[in-house]
N, C-alpha and C positions, 0 to 999 in steps of 0.2 A: 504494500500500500504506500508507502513513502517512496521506493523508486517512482511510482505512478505521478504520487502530488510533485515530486521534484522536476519529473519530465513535463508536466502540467505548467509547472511555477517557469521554466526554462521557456517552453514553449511563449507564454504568455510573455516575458521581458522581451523573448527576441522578436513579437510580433508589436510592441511597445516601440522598441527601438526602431522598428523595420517605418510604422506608423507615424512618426517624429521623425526620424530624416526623412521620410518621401514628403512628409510639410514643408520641411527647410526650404525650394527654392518658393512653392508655392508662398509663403511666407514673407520673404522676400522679395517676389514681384509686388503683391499686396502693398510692402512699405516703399516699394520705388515706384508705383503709382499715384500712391498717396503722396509722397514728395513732390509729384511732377502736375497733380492737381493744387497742391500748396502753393506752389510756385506761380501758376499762373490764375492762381485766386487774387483778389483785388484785398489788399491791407485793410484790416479792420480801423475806425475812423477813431481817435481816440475817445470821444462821446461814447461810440458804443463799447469801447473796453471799461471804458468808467461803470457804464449802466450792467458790466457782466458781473464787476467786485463790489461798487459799491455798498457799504455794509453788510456783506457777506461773508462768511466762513468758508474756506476750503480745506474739506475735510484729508485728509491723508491715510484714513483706515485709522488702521491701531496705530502707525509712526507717528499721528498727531496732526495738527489744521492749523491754520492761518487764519486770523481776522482782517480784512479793509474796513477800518474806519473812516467815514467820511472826514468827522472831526478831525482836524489835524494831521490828517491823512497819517494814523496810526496804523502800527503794523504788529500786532500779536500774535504770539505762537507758542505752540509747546509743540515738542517731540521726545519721542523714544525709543531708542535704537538700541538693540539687543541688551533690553533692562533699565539702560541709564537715560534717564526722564532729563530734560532742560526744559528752556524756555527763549523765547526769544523777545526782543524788542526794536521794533525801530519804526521805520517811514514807508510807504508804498509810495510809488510815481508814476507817471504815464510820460516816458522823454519821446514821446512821438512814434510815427512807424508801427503803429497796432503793437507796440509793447507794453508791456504790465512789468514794472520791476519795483522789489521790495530791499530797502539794506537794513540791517537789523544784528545788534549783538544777541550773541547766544549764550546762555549761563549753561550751567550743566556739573558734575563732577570732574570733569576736564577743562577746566574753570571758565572763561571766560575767551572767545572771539568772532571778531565781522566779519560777515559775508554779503555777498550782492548775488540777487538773483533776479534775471530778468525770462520775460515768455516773451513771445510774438505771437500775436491772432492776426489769420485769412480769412478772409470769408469767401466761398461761390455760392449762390442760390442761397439757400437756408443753414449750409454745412458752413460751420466754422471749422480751421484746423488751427494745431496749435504746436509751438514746440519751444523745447529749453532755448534759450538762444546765447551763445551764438551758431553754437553748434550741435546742437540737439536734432532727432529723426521729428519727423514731423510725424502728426497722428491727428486724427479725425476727434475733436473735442468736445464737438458739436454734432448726432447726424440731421439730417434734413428729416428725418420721423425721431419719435421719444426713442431713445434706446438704453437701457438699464446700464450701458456699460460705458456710456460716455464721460467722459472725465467731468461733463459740464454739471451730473447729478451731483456731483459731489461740491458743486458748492450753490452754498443754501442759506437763503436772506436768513441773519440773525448773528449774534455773537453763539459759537459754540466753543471760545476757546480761553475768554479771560478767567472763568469758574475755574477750571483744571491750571489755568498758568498759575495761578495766585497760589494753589497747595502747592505746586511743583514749586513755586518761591520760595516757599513759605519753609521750605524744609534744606531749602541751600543756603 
């Protein structure tokens, strides 16, 4: 019976394996698609990157979210990456060119340092895409119907992030 389930178990990784590289180029025609409609998407206007963050949260899963405050164009965060909780603070901006960029110190047990992070939004039709910039893949942010898996779900009018930053202080 165990020779059986092991030729089972064997059988099943290498049709795993087999299933996961035959995706690979597929995968990657997908993301050089999607670059090549990024590219000749027309730049999101800055108005509308405003109206995507303003007083919004962007969630991160369990590694933590981001607040846009309009006020003072605040910028709050917490994270937590394999255990070790910080926090963040600084400023969000819009320096033109459909970018959203936030600089902000980060506290943590690894004590204290700045970072800058900016995106770029395209829009064609209804699809916005989106990517790290300056050199980040681009990916579909927005689709043109609801889609549970758009990055855009994940962020959601309201502060979800000073409550959890303030314990996360609170304890550094």
């Amino acid at each position: 019976m165990k020779r059986v389930l092991s030729k089972l178990a064997g059988a099943a990784i290498a049709c795993a394996v087999f299933v996961f590289a035959s995706q690979a180029p597929v995968m990657a025609k997908t993301a050089d698609r999607i670059a090549e409609q990024a590219k000749k998407a027309a730049v999101v206007p800055d108005e509308g990157v405003y109206n995507i963050y303003q007083n919004h949260s962007w969630l991160w899963g369990k590694n933590g979210a981001g607040f846009f405050a309009v006020r003072q164009r605040a910028f709050d965060a917490w994270t937590s990456d394999k255990g070790k909780q910080g926090y963040g603070e600084g400023i969000w901006f819009l320096p033109g060119g459909g970018k959203l960029c936030y600089r902000a110190t980060w506290h943590g047990s690894w004590g204290a340092s700045s970072s800058m992070s900016c995106f770029e939004h395209r829009q064609a039709g209804r699809v916005i895409y989106q990517r790290k910039s300056p050199n980040g893949d681009w990916y579909v942010f927005r689709s043109s119907h609801r889609n549970r898996d758009d990055v855009f779900t994940k962020v959601k009018y309201g502060d979800y992030v000073t409550r959890k930053q303030k314990r996360i202080k609170a304890r550094h």
